[in-house]
PATIKOL-697498 format. One line per field, with one value per atom (N, C-alpha, C): y, z, x; residue number from 0; atom name; residue in three letters; chain. Coordinates in pm, 1 decimal, padded with zeros to 6 digits, m for minus. Layout:
N
v	(Y  ...)
w	(Z  ...)
u	(X  ...)
pos	(NUM  ...)
site	(CA  ...)
code	(ala  ...)
unit	(A  ...)
//
This chain:
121
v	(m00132.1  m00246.8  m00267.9  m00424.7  m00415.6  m00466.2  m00527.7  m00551.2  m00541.2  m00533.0  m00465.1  m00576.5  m00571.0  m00605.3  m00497.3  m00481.7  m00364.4  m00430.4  m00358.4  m00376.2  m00280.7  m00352.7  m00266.7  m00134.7  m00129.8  m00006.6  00084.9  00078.9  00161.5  00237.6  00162.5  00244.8  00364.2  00334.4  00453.5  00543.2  00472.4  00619.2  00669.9  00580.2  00663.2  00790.8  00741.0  00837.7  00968.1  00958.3  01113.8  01195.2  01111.1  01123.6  01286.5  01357.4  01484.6  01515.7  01425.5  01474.8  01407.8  01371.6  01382.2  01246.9  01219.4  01067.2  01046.0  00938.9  00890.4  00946.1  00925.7  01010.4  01067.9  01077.5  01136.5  01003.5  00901.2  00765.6  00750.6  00727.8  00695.4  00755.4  00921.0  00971.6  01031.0  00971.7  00958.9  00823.2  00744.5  00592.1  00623.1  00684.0  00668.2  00768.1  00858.4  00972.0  00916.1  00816.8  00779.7  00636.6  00540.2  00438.4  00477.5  00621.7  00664.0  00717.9  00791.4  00841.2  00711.6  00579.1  00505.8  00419.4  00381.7  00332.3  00388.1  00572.6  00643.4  00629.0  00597.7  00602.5  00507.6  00322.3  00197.6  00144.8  00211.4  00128.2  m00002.3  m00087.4  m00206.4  m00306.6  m00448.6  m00502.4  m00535.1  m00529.6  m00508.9  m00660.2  m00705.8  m00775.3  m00771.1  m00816.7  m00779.1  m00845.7  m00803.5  m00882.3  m00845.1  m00910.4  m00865.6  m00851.7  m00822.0  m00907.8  m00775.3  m00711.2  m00600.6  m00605.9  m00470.5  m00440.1  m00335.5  m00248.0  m00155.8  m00072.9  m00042.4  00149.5  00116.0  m00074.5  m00081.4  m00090.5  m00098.3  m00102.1  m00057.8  00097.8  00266.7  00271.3  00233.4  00287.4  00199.4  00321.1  00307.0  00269.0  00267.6  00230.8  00086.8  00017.2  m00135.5  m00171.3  m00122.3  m00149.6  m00145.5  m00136.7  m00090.2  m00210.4  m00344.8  m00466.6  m00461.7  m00472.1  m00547.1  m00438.7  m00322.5  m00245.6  m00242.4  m00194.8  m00254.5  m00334.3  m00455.2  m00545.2  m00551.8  m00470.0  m00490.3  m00370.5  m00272.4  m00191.3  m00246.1  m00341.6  m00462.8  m00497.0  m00624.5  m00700.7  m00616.5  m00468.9  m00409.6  m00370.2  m00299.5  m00272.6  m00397.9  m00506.4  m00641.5  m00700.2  m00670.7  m00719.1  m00648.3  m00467.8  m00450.2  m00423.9  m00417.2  m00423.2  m00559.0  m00662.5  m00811.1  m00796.6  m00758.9  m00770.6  m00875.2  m00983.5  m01055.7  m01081.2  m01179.4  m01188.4  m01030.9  m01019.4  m00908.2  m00863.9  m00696.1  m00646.5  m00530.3  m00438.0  m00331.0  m00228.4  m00128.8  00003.1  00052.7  00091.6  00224.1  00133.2  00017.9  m00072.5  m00087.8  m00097.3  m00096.8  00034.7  00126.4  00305.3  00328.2  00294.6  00276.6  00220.5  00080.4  m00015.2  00080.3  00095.0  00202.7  00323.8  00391.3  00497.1  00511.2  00375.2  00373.6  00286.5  00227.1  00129.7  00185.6  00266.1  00355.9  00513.1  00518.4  00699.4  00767.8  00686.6  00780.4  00713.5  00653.3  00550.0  00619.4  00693.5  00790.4  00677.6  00561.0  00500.5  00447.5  00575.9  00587.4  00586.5  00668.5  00659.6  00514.3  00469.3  00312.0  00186.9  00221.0  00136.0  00190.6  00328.8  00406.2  00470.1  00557.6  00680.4  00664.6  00581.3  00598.9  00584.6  00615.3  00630.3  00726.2  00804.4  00911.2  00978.7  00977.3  01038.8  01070.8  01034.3  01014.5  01169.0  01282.5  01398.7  01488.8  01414.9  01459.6  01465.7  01311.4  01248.0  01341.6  01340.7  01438.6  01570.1  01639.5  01759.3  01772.1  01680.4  01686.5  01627.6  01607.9  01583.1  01423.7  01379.4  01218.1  01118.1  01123.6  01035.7  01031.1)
w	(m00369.9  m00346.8  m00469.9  m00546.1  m00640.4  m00617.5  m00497.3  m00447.5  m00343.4  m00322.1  m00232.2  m00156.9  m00011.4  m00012.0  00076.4  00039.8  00102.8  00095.6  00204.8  00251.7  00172.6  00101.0  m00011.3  00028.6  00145.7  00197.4  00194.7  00196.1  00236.7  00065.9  00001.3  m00140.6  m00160.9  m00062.9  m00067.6  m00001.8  00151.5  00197.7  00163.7  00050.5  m00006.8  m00064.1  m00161.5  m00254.3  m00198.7  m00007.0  00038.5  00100.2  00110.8  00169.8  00184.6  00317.1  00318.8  00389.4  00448.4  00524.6  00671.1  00713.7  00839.6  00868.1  01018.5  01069.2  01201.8  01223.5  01371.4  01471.5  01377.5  01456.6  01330.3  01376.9  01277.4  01175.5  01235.6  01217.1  01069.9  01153.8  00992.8  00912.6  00939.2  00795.5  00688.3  00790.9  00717.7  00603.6  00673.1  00591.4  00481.8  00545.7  00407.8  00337.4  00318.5  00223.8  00117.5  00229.9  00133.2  00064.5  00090.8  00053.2  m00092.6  m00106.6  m00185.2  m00292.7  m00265.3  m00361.0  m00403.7  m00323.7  m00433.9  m00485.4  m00477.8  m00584.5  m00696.3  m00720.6  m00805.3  m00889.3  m00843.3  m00911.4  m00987.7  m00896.2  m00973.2  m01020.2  m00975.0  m01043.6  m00999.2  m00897.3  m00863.3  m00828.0  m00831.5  m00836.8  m00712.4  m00701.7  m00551.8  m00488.7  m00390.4  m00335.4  m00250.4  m00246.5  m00172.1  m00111.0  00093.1  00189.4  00253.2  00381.3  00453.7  00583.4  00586.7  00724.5  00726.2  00815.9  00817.6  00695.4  00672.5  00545.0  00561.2  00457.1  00496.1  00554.7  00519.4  00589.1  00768.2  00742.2  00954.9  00947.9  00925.0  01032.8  01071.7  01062.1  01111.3  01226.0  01227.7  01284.8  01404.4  01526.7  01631.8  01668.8  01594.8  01659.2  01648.5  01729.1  01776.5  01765.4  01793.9  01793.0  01681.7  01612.4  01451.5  01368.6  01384.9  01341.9  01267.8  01341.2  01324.0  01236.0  01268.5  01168.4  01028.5  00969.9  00906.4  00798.6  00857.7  00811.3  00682.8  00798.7  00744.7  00620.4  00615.3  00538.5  00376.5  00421.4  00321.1  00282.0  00312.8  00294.9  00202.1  00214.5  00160.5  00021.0  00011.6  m00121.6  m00228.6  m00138.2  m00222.0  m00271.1  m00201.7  m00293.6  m00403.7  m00379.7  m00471.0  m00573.0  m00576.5  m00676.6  m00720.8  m00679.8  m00696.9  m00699.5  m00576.2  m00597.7  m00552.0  m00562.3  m00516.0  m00583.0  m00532.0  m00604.6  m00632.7  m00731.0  m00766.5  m00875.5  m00872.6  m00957.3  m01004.3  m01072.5  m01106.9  m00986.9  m00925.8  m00871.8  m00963.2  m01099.7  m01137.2  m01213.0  m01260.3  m01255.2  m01158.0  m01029.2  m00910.3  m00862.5  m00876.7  m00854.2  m00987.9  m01068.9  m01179.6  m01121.9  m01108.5  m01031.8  m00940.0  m00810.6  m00691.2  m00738.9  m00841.7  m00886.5  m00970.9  m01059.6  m01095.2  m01045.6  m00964.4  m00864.0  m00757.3  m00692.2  m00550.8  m00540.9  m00623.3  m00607.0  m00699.0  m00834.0  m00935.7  m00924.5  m00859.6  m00782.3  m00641.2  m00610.2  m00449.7  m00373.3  m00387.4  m00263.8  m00130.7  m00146.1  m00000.1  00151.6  00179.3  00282.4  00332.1  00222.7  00203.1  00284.3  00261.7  00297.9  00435.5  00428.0  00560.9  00598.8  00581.4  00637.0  00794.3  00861.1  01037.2  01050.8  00911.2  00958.1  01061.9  01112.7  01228.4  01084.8  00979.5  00860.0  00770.3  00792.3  00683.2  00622.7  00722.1  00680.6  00591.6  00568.0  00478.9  00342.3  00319.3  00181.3  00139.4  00231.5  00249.2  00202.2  00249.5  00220.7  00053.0  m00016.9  m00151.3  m00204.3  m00139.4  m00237.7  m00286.1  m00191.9  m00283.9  m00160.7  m00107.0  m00031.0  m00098.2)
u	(02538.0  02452.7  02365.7  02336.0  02312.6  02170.4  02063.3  01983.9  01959.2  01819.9  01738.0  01640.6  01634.4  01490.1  01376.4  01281.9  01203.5  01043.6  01012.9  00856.5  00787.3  00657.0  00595.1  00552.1  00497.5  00483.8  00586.1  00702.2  00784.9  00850.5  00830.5  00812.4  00746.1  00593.6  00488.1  00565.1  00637.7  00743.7  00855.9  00922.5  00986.0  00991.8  00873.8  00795.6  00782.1  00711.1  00721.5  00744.0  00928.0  00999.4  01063.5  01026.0  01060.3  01170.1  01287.7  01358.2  01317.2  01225.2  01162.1  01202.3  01201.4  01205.6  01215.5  01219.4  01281.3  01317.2  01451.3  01598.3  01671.3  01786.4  01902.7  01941.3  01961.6  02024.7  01895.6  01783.9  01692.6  01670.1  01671.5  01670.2  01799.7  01923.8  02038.7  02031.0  01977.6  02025.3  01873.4  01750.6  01634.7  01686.6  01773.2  01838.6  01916.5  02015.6  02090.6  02066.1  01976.5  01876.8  01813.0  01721.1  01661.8  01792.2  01861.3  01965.0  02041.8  02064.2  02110.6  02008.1  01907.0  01758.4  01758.7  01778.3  01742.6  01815.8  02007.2  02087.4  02125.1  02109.2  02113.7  01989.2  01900.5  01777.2  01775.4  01797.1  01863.0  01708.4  01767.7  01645.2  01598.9  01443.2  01421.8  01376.3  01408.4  01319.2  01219.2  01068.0  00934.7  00953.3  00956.6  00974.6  00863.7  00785.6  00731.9  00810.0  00928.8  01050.0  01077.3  01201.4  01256.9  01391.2  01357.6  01436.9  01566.7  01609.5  01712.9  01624.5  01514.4  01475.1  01462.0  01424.5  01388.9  01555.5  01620.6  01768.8  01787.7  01722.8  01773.0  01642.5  01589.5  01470.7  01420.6  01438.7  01434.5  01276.7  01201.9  01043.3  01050.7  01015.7  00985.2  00835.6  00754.7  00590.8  00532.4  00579.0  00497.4  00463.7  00528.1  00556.2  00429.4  00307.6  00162.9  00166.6  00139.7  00044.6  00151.2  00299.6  00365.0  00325.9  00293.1  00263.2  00163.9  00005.8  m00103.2  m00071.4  00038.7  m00002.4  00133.7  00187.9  00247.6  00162.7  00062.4  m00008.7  m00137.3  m00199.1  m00244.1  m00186.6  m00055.7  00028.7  00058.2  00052.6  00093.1  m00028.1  m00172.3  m00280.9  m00269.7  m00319.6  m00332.8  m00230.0  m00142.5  m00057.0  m00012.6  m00021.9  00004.5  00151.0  00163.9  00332.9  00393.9  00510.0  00554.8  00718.8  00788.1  00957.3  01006.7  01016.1  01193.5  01104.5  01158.8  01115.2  01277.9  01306.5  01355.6  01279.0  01382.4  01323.5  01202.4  01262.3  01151.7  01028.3  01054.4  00909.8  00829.5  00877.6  00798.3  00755.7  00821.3  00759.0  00679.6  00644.6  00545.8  00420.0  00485.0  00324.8  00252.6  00320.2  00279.1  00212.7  00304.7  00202.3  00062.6  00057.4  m00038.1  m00173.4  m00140.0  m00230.1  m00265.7  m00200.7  m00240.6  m00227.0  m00130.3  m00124.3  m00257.4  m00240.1  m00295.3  m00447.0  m00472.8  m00603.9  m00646.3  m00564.5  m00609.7  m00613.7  m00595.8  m00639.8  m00482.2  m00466.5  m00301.5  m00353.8  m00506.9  m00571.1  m00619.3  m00647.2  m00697.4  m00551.5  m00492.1  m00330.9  m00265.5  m00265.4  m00187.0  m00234.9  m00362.3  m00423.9  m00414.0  m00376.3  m00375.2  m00183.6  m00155.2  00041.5  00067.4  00141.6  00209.9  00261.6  00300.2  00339.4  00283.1  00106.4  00051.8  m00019.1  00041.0  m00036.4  00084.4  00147.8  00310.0  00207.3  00186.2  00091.9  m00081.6  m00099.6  m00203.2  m00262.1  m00120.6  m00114.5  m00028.4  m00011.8  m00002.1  m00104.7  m00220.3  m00371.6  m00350.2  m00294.9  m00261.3  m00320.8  m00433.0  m00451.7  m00603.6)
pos	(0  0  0  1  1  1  2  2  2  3  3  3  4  4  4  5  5  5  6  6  6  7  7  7  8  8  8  9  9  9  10  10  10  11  11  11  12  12  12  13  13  13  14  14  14  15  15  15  16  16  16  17  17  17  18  18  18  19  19  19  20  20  20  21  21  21  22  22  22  23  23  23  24  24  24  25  25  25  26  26  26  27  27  27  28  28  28  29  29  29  30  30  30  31  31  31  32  32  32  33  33  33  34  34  34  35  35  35  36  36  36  37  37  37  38  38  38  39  39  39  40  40  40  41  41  41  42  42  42  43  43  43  44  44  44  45  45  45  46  46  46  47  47  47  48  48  48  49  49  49  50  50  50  51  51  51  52  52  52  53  53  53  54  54  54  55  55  55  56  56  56  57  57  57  58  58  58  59  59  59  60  60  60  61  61  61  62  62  62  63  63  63  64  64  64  65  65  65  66  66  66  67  67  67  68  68  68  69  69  69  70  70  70  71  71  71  72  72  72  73  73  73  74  74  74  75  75  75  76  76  76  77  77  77  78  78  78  79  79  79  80  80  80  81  81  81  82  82  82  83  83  83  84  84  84  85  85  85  86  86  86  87  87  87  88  88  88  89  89  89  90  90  90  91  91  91  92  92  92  93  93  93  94  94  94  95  95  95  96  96  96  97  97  97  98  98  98  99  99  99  100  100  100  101  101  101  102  102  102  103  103  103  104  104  104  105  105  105  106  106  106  107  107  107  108  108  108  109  109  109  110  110  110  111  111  111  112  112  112  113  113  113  114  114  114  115  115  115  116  116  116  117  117  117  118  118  118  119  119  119  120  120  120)
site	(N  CA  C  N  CA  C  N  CA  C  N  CA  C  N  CA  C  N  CA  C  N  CA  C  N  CA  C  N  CA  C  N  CA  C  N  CA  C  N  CA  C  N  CA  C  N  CA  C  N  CA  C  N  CA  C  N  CA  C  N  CA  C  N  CA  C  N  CA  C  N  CA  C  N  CA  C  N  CA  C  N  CA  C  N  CA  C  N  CA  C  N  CA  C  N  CA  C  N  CA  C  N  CA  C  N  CA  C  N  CA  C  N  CA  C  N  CA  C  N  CA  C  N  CA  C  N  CA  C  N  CA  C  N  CA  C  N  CA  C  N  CA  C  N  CA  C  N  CA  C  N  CA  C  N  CA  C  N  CA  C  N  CA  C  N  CA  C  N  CA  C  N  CA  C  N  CA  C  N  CA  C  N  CA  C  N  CA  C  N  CA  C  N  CA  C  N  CA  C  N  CA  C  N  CA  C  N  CA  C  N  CA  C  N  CA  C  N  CA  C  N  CA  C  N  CA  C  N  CA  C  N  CA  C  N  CA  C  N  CA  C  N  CA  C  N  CA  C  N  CA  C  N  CA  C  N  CA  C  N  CA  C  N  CA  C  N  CA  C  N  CA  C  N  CA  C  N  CA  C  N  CA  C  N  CA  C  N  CA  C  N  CA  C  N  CA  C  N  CA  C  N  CA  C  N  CA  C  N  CA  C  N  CA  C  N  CA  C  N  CA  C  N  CA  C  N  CA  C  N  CA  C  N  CA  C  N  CA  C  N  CA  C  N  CA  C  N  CA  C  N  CA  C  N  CA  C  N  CA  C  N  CA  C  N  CA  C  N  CA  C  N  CA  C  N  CA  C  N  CA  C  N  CA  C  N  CA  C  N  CA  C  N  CA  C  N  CA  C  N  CA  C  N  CA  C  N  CA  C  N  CA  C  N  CA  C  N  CA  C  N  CA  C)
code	(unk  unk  unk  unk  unk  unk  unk  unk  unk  unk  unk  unk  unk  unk  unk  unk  unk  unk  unk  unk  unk  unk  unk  unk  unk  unk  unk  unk  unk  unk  unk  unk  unk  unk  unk  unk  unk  unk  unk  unk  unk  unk  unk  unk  unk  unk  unk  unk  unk  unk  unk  unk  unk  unk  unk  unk  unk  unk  unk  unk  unk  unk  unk  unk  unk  unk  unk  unk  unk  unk  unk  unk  unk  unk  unk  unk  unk  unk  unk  unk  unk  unk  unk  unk  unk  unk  unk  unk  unk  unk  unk  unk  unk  unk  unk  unk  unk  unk  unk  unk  unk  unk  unk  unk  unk  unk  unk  unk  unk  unk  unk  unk  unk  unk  unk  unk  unk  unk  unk  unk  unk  unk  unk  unk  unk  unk  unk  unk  unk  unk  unk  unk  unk  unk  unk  unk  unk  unk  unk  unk  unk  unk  unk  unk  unk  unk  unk  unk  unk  unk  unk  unk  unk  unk  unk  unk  unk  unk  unk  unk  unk  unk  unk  unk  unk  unk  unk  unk  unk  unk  unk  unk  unk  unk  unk  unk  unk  unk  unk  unk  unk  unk  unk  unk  unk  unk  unk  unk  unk  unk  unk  unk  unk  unk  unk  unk  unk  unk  unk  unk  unk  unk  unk  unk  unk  unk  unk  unk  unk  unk  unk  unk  unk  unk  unk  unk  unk  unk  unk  unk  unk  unk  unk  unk  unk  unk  unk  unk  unk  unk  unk  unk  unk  unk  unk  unk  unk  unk  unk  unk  unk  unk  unk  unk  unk  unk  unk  unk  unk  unk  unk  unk  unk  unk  unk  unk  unk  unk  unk  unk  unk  unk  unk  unk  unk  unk  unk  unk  unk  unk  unk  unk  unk  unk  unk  unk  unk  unk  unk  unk  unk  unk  unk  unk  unk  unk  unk  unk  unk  unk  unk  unk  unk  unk  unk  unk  unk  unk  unk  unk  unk  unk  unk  unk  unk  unk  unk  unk  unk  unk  unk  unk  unk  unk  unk  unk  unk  unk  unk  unk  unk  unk  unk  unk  unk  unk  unk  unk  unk  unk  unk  unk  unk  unk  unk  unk  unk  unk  unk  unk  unk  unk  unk  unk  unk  unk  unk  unk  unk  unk  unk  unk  unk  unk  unk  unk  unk  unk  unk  unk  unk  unk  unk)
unit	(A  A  A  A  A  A  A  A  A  A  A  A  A  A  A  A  A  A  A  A  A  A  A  A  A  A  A  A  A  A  A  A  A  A  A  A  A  A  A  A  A  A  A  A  A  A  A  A  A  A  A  A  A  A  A  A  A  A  A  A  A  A  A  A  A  A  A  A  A  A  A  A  A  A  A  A  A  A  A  A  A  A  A  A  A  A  A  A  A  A  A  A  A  A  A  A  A  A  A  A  A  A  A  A  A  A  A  A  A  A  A  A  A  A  A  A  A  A  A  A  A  A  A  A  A  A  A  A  A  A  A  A  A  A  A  A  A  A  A  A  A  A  A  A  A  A  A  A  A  A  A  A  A  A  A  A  A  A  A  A  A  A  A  A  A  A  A  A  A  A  A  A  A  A  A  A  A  A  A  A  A  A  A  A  A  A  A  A  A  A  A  A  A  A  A  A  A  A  A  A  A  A  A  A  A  A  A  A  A  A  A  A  A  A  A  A  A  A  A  A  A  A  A  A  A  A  A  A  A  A  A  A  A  A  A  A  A  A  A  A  A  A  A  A  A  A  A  A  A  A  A  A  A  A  A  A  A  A  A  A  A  A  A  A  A  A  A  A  A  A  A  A  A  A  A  A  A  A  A  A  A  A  A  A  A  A  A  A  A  A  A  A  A  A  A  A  A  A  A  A  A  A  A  A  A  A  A  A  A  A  A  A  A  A  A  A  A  A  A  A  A  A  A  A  A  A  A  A  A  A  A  A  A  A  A  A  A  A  A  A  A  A  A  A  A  A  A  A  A  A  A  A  A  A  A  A  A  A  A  A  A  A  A)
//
């Protein structure tokens, strides 16, 4: 696949990404999602809609909050249209990771003590 579209947030979960998920189904497809990003570098598109990582993923309720934690990654990073993978894991890292402000965007995630416990919130 030579494009992408993904919810800005979900870059941040890429990033800390341990194996963990859902079910079996989502952290098969975010395994293999992430291993081909790394490999094509492919250009991404910023959606706020469901993307590849929701196809796998059995949670339904999350829509709203989702959203707000899009709508957070896309201020501050001014993200919008198509970017390259590792230009956009650049932006993310230097706008929110290397900025601490991950608590600021997701700190009430169900995942968010993954991020945590590497001192990056």
């Amino acid at each position: 696949m030579s494009e992408y579209k993904l919810r800005p947030h979900h870059i941040l979960c890429i990033g800390f990404f341990e194996g963990k998920g859902y079910s079996e189904d989502f952290t098969e497809n975010m395994t293999a999602v992430i291993d081909s990003l790394n490999r094509e570098n492919p250009e991404i598109e910023i959606t706020t809609k469901r993307d590849i990582i929701c196809r796998c993923c059995p949670c339904t309720d999350c829509l709203e909050k989702a959203l707000s934690y899009d709508l957070k990654v896309m201020a501050i990073c001014s993200l919008s249209g198509k970017m390259r993978w590792t230009d956009l894991r650049k932006t993310i890292e230097e706008k929110i990771i290397a900025e601490k402000r991950l608590n600021e965007i997701c700190g009430n995630c169900q995942w968010f003590y993954i991020c945590e416990k590497k001192g990056l919130s």
